[in-house]
MIGU-901198 format. One line per 2 residues: number of its first residue (from 1); their letters; for each residue x, y, z of C-alpha. Coordinates in pm, 1 decimal. Each point is the difference from the previous one (the first is absolute). Example, Ala and Ser with C-alpha at 12.3 -4.5 7.8 and 13.67 -1.06 7.14 Angstrom:
2
1> as> 1230.0,-450.0,780.0 | 137.0,344.0,-66.0
***
This chain:
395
1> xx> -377.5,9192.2,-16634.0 | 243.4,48.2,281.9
3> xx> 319.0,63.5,-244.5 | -210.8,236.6,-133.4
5> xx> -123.2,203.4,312.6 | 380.6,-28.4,100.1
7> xx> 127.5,145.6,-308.1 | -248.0,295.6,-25.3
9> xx> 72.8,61.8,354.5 | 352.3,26.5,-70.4
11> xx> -40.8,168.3,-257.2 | -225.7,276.1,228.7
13> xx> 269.3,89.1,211.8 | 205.9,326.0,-50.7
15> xx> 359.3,115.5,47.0 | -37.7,60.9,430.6
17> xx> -83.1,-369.0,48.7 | 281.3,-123.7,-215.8
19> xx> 238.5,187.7,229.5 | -162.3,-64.9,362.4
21> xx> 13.3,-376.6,-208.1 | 389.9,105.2,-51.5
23> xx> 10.8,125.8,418.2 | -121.4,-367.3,64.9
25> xx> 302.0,-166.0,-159.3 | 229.6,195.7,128.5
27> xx> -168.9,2.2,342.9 | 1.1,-408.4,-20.4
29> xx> 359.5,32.9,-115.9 | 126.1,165.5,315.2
31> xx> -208.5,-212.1,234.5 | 127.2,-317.9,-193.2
33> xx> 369.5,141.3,34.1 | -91.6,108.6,354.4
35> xx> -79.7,-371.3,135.4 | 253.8,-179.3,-218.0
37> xx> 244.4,204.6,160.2 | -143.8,-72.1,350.6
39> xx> -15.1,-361.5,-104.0 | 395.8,-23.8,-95.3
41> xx> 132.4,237.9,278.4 | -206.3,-301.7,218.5
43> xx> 211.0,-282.7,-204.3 | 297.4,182.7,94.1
45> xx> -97.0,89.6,326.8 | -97.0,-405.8,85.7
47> xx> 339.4,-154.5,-179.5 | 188.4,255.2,241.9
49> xx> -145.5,-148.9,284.1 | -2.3,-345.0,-102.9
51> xx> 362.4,54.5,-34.3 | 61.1,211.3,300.2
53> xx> -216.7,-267.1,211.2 | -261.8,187.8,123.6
55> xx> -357.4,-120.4,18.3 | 165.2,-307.3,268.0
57> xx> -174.4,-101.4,253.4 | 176.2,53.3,287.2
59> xx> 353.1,241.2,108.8 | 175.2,10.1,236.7
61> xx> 308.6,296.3,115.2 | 251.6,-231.3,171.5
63> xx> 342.6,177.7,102.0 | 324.3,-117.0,95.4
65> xx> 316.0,134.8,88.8 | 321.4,7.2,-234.9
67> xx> 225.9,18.3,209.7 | -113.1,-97.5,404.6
69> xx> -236.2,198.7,181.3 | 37.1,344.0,7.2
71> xx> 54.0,183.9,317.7 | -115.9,358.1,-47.6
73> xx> -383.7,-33.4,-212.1 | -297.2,-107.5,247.8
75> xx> -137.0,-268.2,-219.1 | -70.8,-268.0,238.7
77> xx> -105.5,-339.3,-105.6 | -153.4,121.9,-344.7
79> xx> 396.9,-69.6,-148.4 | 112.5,-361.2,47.6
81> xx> 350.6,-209.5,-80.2 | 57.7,-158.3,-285.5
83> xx> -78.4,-354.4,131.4 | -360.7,148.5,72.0
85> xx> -45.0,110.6,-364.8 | 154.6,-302.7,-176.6
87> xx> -285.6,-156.2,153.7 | -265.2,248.5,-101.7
89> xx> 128.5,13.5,-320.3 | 1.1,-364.5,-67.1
91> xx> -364.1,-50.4,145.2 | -147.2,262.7,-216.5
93> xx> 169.2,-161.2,-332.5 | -104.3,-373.2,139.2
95> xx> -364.0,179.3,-20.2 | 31.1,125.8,-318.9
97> xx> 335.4,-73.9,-246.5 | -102.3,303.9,-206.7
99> xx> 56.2,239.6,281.9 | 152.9,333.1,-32.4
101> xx> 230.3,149.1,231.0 | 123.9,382.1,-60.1
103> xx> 210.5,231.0,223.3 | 11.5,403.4,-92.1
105> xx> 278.1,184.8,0.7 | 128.9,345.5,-89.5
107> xx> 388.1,49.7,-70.1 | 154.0,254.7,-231.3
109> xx> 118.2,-102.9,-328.5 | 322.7,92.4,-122.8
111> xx> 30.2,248.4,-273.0 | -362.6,116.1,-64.5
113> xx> 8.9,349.0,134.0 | -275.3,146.9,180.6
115> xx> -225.7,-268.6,20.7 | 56.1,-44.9,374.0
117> xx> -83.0,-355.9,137.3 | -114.0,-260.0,-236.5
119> xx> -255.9,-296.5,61.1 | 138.0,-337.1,36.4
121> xx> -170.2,-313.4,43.3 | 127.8,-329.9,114.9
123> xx> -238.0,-295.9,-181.9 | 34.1,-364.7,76.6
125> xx> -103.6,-36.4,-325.5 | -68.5,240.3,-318.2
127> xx> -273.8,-157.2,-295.8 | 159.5,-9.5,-360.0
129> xx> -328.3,253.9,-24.7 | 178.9,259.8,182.0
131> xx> 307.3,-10.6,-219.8 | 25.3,206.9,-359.8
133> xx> 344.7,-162.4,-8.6 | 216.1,-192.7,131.1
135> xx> -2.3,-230.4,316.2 | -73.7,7.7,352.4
137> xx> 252.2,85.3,230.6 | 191.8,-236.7,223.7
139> xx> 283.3,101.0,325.5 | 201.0,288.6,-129.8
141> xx> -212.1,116.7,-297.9 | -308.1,229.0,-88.8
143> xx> -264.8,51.5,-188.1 | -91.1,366.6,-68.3
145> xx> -257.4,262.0,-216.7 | 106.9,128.0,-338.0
147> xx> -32.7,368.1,139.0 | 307.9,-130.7,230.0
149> xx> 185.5,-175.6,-279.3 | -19.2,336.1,-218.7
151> xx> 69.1,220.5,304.8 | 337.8,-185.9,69.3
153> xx> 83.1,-135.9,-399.5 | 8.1,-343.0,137.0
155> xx> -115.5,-331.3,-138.6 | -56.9,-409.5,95.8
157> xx> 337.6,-46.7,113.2 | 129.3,301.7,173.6
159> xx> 25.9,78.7,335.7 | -207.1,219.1,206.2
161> xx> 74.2,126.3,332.4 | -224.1,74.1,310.9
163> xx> 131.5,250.3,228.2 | -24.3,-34.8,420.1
165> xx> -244.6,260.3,140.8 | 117.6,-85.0,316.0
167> xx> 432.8,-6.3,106.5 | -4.5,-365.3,10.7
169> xx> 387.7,-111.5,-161.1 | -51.0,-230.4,-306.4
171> xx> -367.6,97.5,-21.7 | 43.3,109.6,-350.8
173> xx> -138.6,-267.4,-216.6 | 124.3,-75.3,-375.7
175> xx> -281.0,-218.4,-178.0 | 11.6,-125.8,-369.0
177> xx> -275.5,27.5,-218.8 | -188.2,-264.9,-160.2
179> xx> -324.3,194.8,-106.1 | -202.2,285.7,-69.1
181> xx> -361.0,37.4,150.5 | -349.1,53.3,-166.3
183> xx> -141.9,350.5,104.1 | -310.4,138.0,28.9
185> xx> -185.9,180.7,-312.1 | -77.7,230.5,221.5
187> xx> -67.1,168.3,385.6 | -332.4,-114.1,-36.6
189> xx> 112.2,-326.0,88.8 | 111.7,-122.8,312.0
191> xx> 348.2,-220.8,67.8 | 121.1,-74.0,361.8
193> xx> 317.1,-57.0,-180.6 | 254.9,278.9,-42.1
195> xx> 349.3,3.7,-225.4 | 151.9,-301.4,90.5
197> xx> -3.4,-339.5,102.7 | 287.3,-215.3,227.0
199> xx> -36.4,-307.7,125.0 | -67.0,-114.9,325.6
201> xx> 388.6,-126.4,80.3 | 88.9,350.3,-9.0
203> xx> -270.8,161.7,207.1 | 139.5,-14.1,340.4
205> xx> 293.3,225.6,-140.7 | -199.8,246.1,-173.0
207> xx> -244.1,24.7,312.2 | 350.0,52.0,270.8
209> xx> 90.6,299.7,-260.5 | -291.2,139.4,-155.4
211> xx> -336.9,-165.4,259.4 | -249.7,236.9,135.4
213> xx> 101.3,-162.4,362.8 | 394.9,-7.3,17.7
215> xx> 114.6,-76.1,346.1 | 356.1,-87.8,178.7
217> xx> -8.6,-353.4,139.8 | 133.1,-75.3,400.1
219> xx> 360.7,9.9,-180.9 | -49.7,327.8,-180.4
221> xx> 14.8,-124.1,-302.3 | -308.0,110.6,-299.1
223> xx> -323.6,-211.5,25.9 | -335.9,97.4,-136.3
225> xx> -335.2,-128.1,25.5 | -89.0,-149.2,-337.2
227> xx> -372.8,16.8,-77.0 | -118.3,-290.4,-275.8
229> xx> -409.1,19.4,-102.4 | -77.8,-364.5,-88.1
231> xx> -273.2,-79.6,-220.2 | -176.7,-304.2,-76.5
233> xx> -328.4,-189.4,-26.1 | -91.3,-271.0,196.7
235> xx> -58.2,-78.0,402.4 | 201.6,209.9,225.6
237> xx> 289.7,-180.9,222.6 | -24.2,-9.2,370.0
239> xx> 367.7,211.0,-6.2 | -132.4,229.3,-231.9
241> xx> -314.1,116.1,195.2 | 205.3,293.0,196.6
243> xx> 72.4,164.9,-369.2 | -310.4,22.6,-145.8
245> xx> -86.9,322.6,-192.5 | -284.5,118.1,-134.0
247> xx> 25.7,181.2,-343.9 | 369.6,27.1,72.6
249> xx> 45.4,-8.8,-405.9 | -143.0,-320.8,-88.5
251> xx> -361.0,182.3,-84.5 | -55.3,-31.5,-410.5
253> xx> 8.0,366.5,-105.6 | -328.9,128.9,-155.5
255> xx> 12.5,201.3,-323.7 | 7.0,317.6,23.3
257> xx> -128.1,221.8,-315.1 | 237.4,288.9,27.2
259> xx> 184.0,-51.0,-328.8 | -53.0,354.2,-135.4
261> xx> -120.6,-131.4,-342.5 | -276.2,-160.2,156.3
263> xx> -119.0,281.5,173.4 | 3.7,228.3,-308.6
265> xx> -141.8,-259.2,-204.2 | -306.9,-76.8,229.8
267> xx> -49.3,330.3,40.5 | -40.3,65.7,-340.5
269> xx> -203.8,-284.3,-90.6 | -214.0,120.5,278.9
271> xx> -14.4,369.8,-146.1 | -75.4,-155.6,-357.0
273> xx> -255.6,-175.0,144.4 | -190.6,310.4,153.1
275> xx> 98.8,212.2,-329.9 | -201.5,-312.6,-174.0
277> xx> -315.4,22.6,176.5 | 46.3,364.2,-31.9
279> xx> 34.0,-20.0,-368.5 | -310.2,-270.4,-62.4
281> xx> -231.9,253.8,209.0 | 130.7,298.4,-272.9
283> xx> -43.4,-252.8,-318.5 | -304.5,-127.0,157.5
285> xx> -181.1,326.0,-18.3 | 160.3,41.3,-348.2
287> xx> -138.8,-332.1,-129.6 | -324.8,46.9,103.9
289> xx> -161.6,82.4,-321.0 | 216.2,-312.7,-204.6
291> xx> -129.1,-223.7,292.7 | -335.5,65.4,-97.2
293> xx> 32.4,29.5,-333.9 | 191.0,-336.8,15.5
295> xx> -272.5,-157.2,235.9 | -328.6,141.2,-257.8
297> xx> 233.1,-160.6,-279.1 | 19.8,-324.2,150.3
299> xx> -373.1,3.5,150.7 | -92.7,56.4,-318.1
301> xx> 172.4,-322.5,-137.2 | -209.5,-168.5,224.1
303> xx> 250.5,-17.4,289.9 | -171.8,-83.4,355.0
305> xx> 103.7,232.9,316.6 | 152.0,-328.6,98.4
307> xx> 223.4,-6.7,-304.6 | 79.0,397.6,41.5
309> xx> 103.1,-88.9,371.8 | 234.6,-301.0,-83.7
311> xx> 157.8,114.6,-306.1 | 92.3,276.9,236.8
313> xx> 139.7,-237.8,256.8 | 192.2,-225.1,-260.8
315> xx> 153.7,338.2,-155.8 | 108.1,53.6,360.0
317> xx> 129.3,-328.5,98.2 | 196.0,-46.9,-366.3
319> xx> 175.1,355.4,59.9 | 87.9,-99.3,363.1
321> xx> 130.8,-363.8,-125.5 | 240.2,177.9,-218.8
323> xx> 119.4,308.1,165.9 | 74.3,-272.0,300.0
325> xx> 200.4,-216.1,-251.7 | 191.7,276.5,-168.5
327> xx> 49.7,185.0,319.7 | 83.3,-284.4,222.9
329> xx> 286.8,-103.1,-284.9 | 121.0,359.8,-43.4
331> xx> 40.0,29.8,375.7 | 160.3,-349.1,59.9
333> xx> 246.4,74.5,-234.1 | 84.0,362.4,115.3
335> xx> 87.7,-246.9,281.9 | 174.9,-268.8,-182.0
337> xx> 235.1,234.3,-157.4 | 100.4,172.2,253.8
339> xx> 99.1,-334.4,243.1 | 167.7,-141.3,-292.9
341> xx> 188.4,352.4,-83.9 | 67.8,-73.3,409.1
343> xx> 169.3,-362.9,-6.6 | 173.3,117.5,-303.8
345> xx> 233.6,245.9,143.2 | 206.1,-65.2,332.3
347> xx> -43.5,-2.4,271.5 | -226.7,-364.9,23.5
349> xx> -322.9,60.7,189.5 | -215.0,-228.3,203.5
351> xx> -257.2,70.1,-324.3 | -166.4,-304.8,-125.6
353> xx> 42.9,-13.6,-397.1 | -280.2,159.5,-130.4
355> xx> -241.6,191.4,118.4 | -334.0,-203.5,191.4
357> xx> -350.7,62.8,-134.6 | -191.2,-192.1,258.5
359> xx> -380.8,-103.9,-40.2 | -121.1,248.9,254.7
361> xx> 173.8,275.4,-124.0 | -171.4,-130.2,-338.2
363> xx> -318.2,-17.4,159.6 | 30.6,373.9,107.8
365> xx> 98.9,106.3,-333.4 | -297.0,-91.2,-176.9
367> xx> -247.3,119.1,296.6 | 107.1,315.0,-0.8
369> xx> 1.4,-38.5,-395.2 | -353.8,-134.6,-10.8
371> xx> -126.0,280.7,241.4 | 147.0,320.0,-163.1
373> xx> -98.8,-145.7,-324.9 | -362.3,-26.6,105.5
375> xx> 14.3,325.5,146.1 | 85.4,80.3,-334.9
377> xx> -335.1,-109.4,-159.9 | -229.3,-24.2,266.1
379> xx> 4.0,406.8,90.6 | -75.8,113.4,-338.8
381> xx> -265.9,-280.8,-46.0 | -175.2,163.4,322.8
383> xx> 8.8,336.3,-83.7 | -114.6,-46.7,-348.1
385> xx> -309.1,-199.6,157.8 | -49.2,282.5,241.1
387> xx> 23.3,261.7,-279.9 | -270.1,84.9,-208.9
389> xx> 85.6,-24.6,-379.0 | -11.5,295.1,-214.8
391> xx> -328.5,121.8,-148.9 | -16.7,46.6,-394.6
393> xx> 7.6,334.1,-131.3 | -365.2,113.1,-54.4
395> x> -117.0,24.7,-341.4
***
């Protein structure tokens, strides 16, 4: 009986529900693509952090000077000597082994025109995660971006120069390269890191030339006050108490859904969802005589309200089931072939290999599936009860 009532109310339908049945697909197809993007621009966005070390517990700003205390810059006690952050340093890392240390700065590189000053950033130590190729770098050598690479022609091996922004003599540093960075997808994401990475050992030069705080020392030679943001889990040393920060970088980032396919995606799936309950009002009134035709039919077969009511309800619950299944796949691999088109071509991302299609996202999918589908059904159901049905011609 119910395969029945199902396949004369099929059947009963017209042209204007098939297509607000069509507007439903594609409205479940954009709000499938929608939160599978959201859900791999998140994958990204946590693997960039989990590389980049934020999300730690604790951090800490400590400074030191390069070079003796500088005489000119008011900085007071908030820069100390070396001997003062050795022993930070090596608290914070007998806290937690895994803890990163990074120090900004912002020289010019040599030969890329018009870029002005580049970011540089000093790691103690740079994941494999981080790297597209290559290895990380060591005293004397770098790590930089493809954009760099292609800007200058230069590969693993060459040498790449960093240019004094300050007159300091021999402040020019010449680094080797040992690897090329993973980049973002795109701005929507968020990296603390810039276009390359030194190492620690040459730090102190690179802050005396190029540092936000250069100084001149009680001999007159360069100094600067080198900042390092230490991050790491764990209790917090007695030494390192002075330095604490609070959201100075270690915060996890939150996602932020500004990718411009998102946008015009969920905005579409949200117009295609208005232009369906639009359309199911207009094929409503247009179905009105079928629906009762199609419910005399059946009550004539000996079908119970009951039965008229939940063959109604199944017809709406199949069609939802399957516009979420071939929606949900249709969007998800809109997705998929776009990140794999992505970690096919250079430069290497922070992507993760395919493209995430997580249970809540599923769970939305077939809500939203389930209630425009039912919206479908259930309006011209109600109007055709509320409508009187046509009186025979007399005679």
């Amino acid at each position: 009986m119910t395969f029945t009532l199902l396949r004369e109310l099929r059947l009963s339908q017209g042209f204007l529900a098939r297509a607000a049945l069509m507007l439903v697909l594609f409205a479940v197809e954009l709000a499938s693509f929608t939160m599978v993007s959201i859900s791999t621009r998140a994958a990204e966005q946590s693997l960039v952090d989990h590389t980049q070390g934020a999300g730690r517990e604790n951090t800490a700003a400590v400074g030191v000077w390069t070079n003796g205390a500088g005489t000119r810059m008011n900085i007071g006690n908030d820069v100390g000597s070396p001997e003062n952050f050795a022993k930070v340093s090596e608290d914070i890392r007998a806290a937690d082994t895994q803890a990163i240390s990074d120090a900004a700065f912002y020289p010019t590189i040599a030969g890329i025109v018009g870029k002005g000053r580049a970011h540089v950033d000093a790691l103690n130590a740079l994941p494999p995660a981080a790297l597209a190729e290559g290895r990380a770098p060591g005293r004397g050598e770098v790590a930089i971006t493809p954009q760099i690479a292609s800007d200058l022609g230069i590969g693993i091996g060459d040498q790449l120069s960093l240019n004094a922004v300050r007159e300091v003599p021999g402040a020019d540093l010449t680094l080797t390269v040992t690897g090329f960075l993973r980049v973002r997808s795109s701005d929507a994401i968020v990296s603390r890191w810039g276009d390359a990475v030194i190492s620690p050992d040459d730090a102190a030069a690179l802050a005396t030339s190029a540092g936000n705080l250069g100084d001149i020392n009680a001999d007159g030679a360069a100094t600067s006050a080198l900042l390092v943001v230490f991050s790491w889990d764990g209790p917090v040393p007695a030494s390192a108490e002075p330095y604490m920060e609070d959201g100075f970088g270690g915060e996890s980032t939150s996602y932020r859904p500004d990718g411009v396919g998102e946008v015009l995606a969920a905005s579409l799936a949200a117009l295609l969802a208005i232009a369906t309950l639009v359309a199911s009002a207009l094929a409503a009134r247009k179905q009105v005589r079928a629906r009762s035709r199609w419910a005399d039919t059946v009550r004539a077969l000996g079908a119970t309200r009951r039965n008229v009511v939940l063959a109604t309800l199944a017809e709406a619950s199949i069609t939802g089931g399957v516009v979420a299944i071939l929606g949900g796949l249709m969007g998800w691999a809109t997705k998929a072939v776009l990140v794999a088109h992505t970690n096919s071509s250079p430069p290497a991302t922070f992507l993760p290999s395919t493209a995430p299609y997580p249970a809540w996202a599923m769970g939305v999918t077939l809500l939203i599936s389930l209630l425009l589908a039912k919206t479908l059904s259930v309006v011209p159901a109600y109007w055709a009860a509320r409508t009187s049905p046509p009186k025979p011609p007399a005679g």
